[in-house]
Backbone bond lengths (Angstrom), bond angles and torsions (degrees), N, CA, C in turn:
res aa  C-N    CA-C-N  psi(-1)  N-CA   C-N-CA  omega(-1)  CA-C   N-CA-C  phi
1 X - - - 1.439 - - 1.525 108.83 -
2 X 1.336 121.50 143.32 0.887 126.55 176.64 1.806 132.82 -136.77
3 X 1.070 117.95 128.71 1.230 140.35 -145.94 1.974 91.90 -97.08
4 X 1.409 103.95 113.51 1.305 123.46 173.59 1.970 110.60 -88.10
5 X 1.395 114.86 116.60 1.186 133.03 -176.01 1.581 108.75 -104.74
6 X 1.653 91.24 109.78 2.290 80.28 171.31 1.253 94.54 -100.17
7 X 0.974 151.12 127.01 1.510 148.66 98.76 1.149 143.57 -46.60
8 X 2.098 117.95 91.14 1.423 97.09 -166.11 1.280 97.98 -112.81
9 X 1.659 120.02 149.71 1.098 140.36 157.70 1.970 115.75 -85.98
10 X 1.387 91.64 98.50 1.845 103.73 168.96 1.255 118.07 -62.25
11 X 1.744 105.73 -53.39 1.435 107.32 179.87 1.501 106.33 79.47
12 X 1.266 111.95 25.26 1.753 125.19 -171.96 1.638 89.83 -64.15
13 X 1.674 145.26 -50.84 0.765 106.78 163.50 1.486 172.56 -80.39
14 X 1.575 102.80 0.52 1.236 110.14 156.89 2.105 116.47 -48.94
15 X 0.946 101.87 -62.09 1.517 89.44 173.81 1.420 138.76 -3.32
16 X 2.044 79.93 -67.74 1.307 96.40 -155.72 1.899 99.08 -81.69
17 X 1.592 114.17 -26.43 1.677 110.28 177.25 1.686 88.25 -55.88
18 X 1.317 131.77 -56.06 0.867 127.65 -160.23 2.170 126.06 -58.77
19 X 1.151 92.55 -21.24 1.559 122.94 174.64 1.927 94.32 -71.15
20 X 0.998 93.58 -52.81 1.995 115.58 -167.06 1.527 81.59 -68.21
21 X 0.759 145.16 -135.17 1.937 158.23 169.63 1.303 85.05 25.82
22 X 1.277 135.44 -59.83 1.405 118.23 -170.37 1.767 130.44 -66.68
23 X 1.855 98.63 -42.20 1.426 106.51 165.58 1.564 101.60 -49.35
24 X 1.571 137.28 -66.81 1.105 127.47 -147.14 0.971 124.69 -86.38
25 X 1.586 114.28 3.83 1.189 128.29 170.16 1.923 111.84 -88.87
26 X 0.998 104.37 -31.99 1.520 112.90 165.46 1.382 125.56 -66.39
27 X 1.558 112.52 -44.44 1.545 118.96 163.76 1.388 123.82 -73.23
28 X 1.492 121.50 -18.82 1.279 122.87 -178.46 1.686 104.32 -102.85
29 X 1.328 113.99 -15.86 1.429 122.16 175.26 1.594 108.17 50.89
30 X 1.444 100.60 37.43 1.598 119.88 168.03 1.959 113.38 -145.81
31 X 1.702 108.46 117.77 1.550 94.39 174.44 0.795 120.72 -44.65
32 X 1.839 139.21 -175.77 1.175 121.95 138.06 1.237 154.98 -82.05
33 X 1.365 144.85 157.16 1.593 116.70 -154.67 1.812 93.55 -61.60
34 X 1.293 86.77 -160.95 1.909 115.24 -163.72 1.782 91.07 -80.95
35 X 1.280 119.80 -61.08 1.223 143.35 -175.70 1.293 102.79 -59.44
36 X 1.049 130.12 -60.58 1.505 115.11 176.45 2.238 121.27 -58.02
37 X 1.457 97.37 -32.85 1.187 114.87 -178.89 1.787 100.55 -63.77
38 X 1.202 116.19 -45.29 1.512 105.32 -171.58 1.473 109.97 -87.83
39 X 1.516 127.15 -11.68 0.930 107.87 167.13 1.679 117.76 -87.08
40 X 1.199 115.21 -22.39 1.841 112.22 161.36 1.075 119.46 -55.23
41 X 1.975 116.91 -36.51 1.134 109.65 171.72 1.632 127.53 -52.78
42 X 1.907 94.19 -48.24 1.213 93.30 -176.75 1.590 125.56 -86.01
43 X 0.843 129.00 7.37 1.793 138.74 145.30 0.982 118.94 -69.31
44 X 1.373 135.33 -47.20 1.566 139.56 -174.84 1.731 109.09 -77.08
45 X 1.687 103.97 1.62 1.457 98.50 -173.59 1.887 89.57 -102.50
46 X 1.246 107.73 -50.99 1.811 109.03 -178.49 1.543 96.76 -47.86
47 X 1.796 122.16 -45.76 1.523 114.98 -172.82 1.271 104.24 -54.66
48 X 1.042 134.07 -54.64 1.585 145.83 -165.46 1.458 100.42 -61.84
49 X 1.605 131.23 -28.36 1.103 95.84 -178.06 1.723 115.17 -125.89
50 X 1.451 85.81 12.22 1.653 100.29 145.96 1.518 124.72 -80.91
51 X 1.705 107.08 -13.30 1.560 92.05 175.39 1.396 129.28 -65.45
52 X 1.117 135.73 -49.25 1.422 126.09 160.95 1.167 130.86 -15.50
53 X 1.390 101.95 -57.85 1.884 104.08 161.78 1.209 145.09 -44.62
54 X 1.503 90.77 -76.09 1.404 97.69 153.29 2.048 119.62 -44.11
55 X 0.585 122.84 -78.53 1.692 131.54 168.18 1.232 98.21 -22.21
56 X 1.166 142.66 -32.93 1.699 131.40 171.39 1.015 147.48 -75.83
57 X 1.903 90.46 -10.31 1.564 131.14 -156.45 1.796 97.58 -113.19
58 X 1.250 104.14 -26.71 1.754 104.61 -178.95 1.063 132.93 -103.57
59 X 1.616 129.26 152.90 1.431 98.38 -160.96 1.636 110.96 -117.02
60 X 0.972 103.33 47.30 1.434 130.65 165.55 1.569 126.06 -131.92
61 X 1.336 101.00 173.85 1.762 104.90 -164.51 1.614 109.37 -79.89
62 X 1.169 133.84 79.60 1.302 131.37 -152.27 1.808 108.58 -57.62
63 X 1.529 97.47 -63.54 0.827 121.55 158.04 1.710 133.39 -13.23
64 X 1.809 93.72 -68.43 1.658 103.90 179.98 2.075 79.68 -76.75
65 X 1.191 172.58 72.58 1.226 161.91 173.55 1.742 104.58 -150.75
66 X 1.292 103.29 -46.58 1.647 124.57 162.71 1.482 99.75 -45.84
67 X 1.574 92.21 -81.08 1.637 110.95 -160.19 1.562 88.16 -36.18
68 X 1.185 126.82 -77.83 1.595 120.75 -153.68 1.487 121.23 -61.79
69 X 1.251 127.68 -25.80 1.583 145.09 142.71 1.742 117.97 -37.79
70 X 1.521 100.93 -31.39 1.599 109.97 158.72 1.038 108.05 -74.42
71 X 1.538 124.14 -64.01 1.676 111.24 -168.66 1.202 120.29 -82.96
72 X 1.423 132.24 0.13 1.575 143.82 145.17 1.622 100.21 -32.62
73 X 1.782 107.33 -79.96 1.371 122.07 -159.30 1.924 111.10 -61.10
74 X 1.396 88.62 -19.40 1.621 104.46 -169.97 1.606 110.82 -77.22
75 X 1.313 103.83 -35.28 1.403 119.98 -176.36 1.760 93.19 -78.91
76 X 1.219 123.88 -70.83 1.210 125.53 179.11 1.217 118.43 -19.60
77 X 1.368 100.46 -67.98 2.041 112.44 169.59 1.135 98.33 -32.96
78 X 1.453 122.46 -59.15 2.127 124.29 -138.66 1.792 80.27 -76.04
79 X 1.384 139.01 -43.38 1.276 124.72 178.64 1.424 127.34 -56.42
80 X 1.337 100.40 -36.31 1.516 105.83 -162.78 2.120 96.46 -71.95
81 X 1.001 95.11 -44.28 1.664 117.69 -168.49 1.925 91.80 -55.06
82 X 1.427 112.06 -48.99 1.264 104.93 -171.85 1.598 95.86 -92.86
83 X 0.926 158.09 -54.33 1.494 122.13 157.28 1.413 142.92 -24.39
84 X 1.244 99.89 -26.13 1.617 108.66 -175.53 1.281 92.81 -81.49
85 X 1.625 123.80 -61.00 1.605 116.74 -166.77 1.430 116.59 -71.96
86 X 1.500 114.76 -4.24 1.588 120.18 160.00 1.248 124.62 -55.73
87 X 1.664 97.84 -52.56 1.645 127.90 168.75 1.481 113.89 -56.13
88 X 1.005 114.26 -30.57 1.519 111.67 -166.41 1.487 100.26 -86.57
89 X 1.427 111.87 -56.08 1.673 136.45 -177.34 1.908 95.23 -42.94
90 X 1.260 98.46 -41.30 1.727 75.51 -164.11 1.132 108.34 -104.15
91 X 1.676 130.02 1.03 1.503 134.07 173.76 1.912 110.98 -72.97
92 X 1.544 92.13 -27.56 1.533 102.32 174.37 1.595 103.62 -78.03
93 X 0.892 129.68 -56.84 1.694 110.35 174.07 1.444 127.74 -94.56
94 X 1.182 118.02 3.94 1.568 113.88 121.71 1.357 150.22 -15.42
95 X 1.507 127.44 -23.97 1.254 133.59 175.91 1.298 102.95 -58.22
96 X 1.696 89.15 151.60 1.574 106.78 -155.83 1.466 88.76 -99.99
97 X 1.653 114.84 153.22 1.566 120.89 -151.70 1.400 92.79 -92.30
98 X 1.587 150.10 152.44 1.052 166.16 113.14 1.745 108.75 10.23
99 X 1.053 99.17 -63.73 1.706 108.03 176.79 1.492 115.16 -48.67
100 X 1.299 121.29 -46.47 1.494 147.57 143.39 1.313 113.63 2.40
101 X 1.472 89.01 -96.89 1.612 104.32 -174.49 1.619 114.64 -22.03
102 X 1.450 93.87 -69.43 1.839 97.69 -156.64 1.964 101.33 -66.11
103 X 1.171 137.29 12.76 1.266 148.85 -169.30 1.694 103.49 -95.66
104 X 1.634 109.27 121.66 1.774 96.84 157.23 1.039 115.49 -67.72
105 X 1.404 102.88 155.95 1.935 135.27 -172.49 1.692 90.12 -46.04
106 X 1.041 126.59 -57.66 1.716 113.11 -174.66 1.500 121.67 -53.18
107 X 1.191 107.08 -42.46 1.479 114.95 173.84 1.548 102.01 -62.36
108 X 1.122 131.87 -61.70 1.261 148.37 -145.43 1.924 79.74 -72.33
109 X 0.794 120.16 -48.13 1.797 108.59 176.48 1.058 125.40 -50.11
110 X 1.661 108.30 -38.60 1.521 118.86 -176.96 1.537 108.94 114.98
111 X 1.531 110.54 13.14 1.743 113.75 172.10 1.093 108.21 -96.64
């Protein structure tokens, strides 16, 4: 007799390092070096194939817990990215008018 084994590998955490590398690459407005990239790679690959295990051992949906920790960090990014180009968009037409300048700070308020 024989005993049928599924073992699936999701790999739910690569994603989410991958979600992470992306926020901090948006807030620091620098990728990450080469060296840092292969060592996330290579942790997020032992995580990935420790997840199963772990996940068998808990008594919750690890898995669906990942997944949403991705679209947490994912959403986060899509904010930060549209704040920044908000920030940027209106610092460029922002310049301060000519007429301006030569005006005291009270005037220049609008008193």
């Amino acid at each position: 007799m024989t005993t049928d084994l599924t073992v699936t590998n999701t790999a739910a955490i690569t994603p989410l390092v991958t979600a992470g590398e992306g926020l901090v690459a948006t807030i620091t407005s620098k990728p990450l070096t080469d060296n840092a990239t292969k060592i996330t790679r290579g942790i997020t690959s032992v995580l990935d194939g420790l997840l199963p295990a772990v996940a068998e051992r808990v008594s919750f949906d690890l898995d669906g817990v990942l997944a949403g920790a991705t679209e947490a960090l994912t959403g986060v990014n899509k904010a930060v990215v549209a704040a920044k180009s908000k920030a940027t968009a209106e610092a460029a037409t922002a310049t301060p008018s000519a007429d301006n300048l030569n005006q005291p700070a009270s005037s220049q308020a609008g008193e």
